[in-house]
MARPA-468297 format. One record per residue: y, z, x of N, C-alpha, C in turn; residue number from 1. Coordinates in steps of 0.2 Angstrom, whole numbers, plus 5000, padded with zeros to 4 digits. Layout:
REM MARPA-468297
   n_py   n_pz   n_px   ca_py   ca_pz   ca_px   c_py   c_pz   c_px     i
      Y      Z      X       Y       Z       X      Y      Z      X   NUM
...
//
This chain:
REM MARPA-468297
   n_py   n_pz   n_px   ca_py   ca_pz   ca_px   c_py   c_pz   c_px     i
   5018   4771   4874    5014    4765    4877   5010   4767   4883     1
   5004   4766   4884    4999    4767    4890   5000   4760   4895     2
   4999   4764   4899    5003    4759    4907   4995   4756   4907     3
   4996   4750   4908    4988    4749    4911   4987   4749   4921     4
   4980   4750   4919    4978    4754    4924   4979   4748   4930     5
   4980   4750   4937    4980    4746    4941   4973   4746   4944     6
   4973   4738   4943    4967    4735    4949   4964   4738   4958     7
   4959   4741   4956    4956    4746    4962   4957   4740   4968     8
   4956   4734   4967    4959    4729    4973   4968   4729   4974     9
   4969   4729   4968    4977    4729    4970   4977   4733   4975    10
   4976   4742   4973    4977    4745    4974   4977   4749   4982    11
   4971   4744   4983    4969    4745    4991   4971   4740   4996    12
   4976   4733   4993    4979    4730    4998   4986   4733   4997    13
   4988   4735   4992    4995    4738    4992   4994   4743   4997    14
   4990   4747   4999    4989    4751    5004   4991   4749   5011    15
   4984   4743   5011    4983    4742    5016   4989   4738   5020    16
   4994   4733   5017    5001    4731    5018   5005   4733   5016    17
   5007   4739   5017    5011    4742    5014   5019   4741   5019    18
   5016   4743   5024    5023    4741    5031   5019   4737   5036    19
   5014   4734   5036    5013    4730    5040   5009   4723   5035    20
   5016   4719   5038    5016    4712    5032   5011   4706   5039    21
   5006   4707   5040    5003    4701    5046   4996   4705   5048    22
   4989   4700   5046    4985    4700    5046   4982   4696   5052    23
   4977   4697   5056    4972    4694    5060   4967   4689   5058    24
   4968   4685   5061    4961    4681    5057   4958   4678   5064    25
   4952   4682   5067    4948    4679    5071   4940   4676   5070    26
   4943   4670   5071    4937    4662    5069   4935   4661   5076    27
   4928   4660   5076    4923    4655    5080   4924   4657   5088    28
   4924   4664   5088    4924    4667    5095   4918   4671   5094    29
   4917   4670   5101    4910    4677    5102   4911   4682   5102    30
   4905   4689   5102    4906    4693    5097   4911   4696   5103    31
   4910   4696   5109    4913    4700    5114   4921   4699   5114    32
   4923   4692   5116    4930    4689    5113   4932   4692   5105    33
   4928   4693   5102    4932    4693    5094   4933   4701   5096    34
   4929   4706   5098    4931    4713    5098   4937   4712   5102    35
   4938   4710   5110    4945    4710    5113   4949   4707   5110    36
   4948   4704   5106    4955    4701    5100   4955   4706   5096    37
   4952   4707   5092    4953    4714    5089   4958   4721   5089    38
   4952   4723   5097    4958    4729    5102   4966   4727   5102    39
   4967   4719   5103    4971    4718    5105   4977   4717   5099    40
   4974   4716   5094    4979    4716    5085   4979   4723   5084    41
   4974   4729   5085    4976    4733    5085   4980   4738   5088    42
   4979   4735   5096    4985    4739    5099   4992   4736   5098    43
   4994   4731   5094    4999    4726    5092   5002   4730   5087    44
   4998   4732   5084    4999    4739    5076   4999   4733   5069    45
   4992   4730   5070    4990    4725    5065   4983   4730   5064    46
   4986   4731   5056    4978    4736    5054   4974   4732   5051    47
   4974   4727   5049    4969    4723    5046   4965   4716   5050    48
   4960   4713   5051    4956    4711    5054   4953   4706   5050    49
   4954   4700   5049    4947    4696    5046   4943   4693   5052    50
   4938   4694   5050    4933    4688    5053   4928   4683   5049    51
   4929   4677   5049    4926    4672    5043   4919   4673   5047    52
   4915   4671   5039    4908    4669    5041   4905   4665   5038    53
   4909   4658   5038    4907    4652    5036   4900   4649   5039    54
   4900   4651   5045    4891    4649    5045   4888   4654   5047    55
   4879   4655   5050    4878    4662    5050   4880   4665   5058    56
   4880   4660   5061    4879    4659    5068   4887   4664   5071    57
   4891   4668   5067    4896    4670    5064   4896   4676   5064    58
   4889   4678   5060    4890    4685    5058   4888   4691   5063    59
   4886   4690   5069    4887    4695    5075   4894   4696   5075    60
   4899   4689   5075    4905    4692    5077   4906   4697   5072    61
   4905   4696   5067    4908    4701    5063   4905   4708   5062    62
   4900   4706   5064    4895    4714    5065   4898   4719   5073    63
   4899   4716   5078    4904    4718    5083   4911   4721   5081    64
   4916   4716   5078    4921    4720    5075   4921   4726   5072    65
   4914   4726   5067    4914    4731    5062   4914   4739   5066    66
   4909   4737   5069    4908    4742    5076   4913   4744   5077    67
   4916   4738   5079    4924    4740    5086   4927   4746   5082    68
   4931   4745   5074    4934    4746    5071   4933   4753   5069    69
   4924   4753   5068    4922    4761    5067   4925   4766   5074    70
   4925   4763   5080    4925    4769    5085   4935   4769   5084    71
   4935   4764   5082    4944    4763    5083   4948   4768   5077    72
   4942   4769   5071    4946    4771    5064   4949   4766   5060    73
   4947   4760   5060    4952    4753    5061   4946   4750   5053    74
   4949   4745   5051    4946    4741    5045   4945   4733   5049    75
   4937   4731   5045    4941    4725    5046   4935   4718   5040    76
   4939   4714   5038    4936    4711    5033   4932   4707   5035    77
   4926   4703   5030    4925    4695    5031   4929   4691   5029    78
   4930   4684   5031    4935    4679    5027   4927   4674   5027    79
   4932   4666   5023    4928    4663    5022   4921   4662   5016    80
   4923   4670   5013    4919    4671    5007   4918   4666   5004    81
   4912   4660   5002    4912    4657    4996   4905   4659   4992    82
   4900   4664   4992    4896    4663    4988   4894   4671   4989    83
   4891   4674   4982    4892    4679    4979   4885   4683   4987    84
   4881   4679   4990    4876    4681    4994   4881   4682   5002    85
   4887   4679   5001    4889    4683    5005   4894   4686   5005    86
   4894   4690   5000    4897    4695    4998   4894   4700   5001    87
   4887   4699   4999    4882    4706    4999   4883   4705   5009    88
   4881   4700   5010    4880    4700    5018   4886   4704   5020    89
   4892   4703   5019    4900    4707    5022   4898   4716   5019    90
   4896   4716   5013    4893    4721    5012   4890   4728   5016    91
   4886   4723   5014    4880    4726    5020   4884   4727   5028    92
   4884   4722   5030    4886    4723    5038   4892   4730   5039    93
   4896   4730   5034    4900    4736    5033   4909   4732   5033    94
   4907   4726   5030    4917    4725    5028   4918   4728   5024    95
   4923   4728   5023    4927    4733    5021   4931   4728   5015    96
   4933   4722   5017    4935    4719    5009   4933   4711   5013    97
   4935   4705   5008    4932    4700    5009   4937   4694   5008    98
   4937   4688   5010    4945    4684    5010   4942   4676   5007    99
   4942   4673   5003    4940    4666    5002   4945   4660   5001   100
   4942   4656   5004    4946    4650    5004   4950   4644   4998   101
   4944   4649   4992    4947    4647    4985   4943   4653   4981   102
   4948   4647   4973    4947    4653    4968   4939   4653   4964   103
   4934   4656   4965    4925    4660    4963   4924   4663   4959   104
   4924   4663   4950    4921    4669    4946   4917   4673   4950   105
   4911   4670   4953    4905    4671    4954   4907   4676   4959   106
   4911   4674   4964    4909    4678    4970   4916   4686   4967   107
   4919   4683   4964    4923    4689    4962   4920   4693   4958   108
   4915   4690   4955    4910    4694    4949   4906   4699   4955   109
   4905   4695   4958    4899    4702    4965   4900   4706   4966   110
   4910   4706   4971    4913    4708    4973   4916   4714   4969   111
   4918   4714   4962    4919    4717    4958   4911   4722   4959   112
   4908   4720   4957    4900    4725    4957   4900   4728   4963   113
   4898   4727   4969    4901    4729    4975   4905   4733   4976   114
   4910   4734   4973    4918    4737    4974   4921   4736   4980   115
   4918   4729   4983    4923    4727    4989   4930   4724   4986   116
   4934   4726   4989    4939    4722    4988   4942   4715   4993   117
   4943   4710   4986    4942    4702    4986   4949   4698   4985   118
   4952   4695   4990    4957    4691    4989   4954   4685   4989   119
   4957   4683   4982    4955    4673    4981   4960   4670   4985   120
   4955   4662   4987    4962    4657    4988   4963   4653   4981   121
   4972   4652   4984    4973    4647    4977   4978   4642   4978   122
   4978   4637   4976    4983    4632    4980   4986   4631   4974   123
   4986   4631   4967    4989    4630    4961   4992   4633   4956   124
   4996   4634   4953    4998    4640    4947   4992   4642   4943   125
   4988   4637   4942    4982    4639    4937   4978   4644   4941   126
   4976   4642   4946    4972    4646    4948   4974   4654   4950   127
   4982   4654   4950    4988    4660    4952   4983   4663   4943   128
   4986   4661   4939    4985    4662    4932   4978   4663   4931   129
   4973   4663   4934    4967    4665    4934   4966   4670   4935   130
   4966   4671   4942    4966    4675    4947   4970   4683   4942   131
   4979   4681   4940    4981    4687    4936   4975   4689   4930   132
   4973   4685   4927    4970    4687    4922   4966   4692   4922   133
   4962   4691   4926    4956    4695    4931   4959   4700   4935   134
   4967   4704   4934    4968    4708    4938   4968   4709   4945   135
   4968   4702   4949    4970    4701    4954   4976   4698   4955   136
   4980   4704   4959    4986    4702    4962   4988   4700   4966   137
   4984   4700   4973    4982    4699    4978   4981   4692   4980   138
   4982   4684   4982    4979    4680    4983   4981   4677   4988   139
   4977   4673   4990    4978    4670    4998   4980   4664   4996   140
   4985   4659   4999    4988    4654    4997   4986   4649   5005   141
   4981   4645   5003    4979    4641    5007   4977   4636   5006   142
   4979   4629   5009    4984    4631    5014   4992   4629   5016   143
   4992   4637   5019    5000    4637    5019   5005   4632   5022   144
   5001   4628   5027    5005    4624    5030   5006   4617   5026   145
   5000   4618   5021    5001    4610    5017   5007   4615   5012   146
   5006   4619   5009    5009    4621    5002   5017   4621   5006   147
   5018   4625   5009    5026    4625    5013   5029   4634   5007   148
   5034   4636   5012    5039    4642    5012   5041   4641   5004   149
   5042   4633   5003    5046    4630    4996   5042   4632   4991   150
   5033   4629   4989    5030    4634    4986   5029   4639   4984   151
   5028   4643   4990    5027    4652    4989   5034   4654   4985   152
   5039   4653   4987    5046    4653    4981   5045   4654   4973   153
   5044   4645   4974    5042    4641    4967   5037   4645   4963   154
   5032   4649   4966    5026    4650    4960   5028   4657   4959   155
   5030   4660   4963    5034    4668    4962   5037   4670   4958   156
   5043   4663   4954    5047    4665    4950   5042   4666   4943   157
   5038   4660   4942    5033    4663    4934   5028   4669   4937   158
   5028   4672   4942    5023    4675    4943   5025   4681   4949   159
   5028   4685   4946    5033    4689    4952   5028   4694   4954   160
   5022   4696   4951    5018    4702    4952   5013   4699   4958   161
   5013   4694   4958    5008    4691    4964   5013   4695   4970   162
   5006   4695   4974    5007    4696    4980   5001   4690   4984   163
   5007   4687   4989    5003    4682    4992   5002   4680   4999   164
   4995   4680   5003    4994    4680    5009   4995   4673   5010   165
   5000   4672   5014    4999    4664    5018   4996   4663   5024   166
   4991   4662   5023    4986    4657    5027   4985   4651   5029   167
   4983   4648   5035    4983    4640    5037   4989   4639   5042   168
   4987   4637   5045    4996    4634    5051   4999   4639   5052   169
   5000   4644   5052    5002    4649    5053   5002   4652   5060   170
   5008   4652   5062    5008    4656    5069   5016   4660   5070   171
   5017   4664   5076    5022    4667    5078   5029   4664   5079   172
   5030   4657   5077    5037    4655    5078   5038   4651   5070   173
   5032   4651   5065    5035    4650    5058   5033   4654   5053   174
   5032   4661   5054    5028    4666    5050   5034   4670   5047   175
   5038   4670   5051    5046    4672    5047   5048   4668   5042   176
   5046   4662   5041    5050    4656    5036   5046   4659   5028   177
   5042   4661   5030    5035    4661    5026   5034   4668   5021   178
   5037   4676   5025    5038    4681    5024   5048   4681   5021   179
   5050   4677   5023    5057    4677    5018   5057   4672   5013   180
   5053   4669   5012    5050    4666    5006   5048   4670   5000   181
   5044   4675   5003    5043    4681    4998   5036   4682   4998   182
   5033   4678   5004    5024    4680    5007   5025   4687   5008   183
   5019   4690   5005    5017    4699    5006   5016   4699   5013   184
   5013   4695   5017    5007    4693    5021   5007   4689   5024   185
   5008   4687   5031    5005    4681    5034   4999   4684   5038   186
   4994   4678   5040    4990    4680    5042   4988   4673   5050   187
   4988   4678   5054    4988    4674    5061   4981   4675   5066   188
   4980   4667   5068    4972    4669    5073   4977   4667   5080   189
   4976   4660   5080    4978    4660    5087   4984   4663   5091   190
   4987   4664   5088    4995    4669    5090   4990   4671   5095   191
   4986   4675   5094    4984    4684    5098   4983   4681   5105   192
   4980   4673   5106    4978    4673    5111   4983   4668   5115   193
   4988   4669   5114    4992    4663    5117   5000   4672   5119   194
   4998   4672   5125    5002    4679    5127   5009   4674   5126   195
   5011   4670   5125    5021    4669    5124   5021   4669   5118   196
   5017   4672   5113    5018    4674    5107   5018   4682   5105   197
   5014   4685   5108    5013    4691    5108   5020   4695   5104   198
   5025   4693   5110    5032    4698    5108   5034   4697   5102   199
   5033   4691   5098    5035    4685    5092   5031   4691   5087   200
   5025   4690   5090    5020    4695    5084   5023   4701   5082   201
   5023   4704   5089    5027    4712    5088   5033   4712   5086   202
   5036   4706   5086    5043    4709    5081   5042   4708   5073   203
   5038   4703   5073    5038    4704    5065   5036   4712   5061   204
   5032   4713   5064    5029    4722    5065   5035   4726   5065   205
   5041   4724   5068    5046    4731    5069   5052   4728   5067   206
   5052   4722   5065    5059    4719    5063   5062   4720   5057   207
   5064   4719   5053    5067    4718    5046   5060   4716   5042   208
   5056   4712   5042    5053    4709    5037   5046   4713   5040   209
   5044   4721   5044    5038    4725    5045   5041   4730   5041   210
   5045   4730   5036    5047    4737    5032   5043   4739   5026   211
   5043   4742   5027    5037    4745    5019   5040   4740   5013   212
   5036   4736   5010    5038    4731    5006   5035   4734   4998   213
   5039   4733   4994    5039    4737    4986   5039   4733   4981   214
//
């Protein structure tokens, strides 16, 4: 029997979280703030980076990041992807993979053409069920604060090959509940700027649940 092949997106966020289970999401900062966030998740030992570009007014910060990222050796995504044109925009600018807030044939169809790698949002089994069908195992679970820890559980057991980013609500004093749920991933903005979180962040990074996850 032939193994079917694994998904070129799989295969690049299985990389990219492989022991670090906590991702960056810098929203609605200027471009000079979003690199010092940046620096700052990266000197945390957080190697992945979104920045959403829900409006265009946006896309400098993202264009700084990418920058920051290339002098650093660092990656860092678009989030907020909904349409297949700003696919090409993350693209171009030089992200590296793209985060949306639901589930898009269209924008997945681009991203695939592209070879950018695409994590959907999805808040329902169906949409889990799409998303597998299409070879994405990767999906973003937003949002996390409305779905709860309980959720993430619940969809796991019909669907144990998912890997899922919790996003939404999310910060350094309930990202533990989230990641012993069976979250691949949390993902956190404000933590980075709020220093009585910091330590909170770096433990998740070196505690039990920042170990190479399989």
């Amino acid at each position: 029997m032939t193994t079917p092949a694994v998904h070129p997106f799989t295969a690049y966020f299985d990389t990219a979280y492989a022991t670090v289970p906590v991702m960056a999401i810098l929203r609605g900062y200027s471009p000079e703030r979003t690199v010092e966030l940046c620096t700052r998740a990266w000197d945390l030992g957080l190697t992945q980076v979104e920045v959403p570009i829900q409006t265009p007014d946006a896309v400098p910060s993202l264009e700084a990041a990418v920058a920051a990222a290339r002098e650093r050796g660092a990656e860092v995504g678009a989030g907020t992807v909904t349409t297949p044109e700003q696919v090409d925009l993350a693209h171009r600018v030089g992200a590296v993979f793209t985060v949306a807030p639901g589930f898009d044939p269209d924008v997945i169809a681009r991203s695939v053409e592209l070879a950018v790698p695409h994590v959907p949002g999805v808040s329902t089994p169906s949409e889990i069920q799409q998303a597998a069908k299409l070879g994405l195992t990767w999906v973003k679970a937003f949002p996390a604060s409305v779905l709860g820890p309980a959720w993430i559980k619940a969809v796991l057991a019909p669907f144990p090959g998912v890997r899922i980013v919790a996003t939404g609500g999310i910060n350094a004093a309930n990202a533990a509940e989230y990641l012993d749920a069976g979250a691949r991933v949390v993902s956190l903005g404000s933590a980075l700027e709020d220093p009585s979180q910091l330590d909170r962040v770096a433990a998740l990074l070196t505690g039990p649940l920042g170990r190479a996850q399989t």
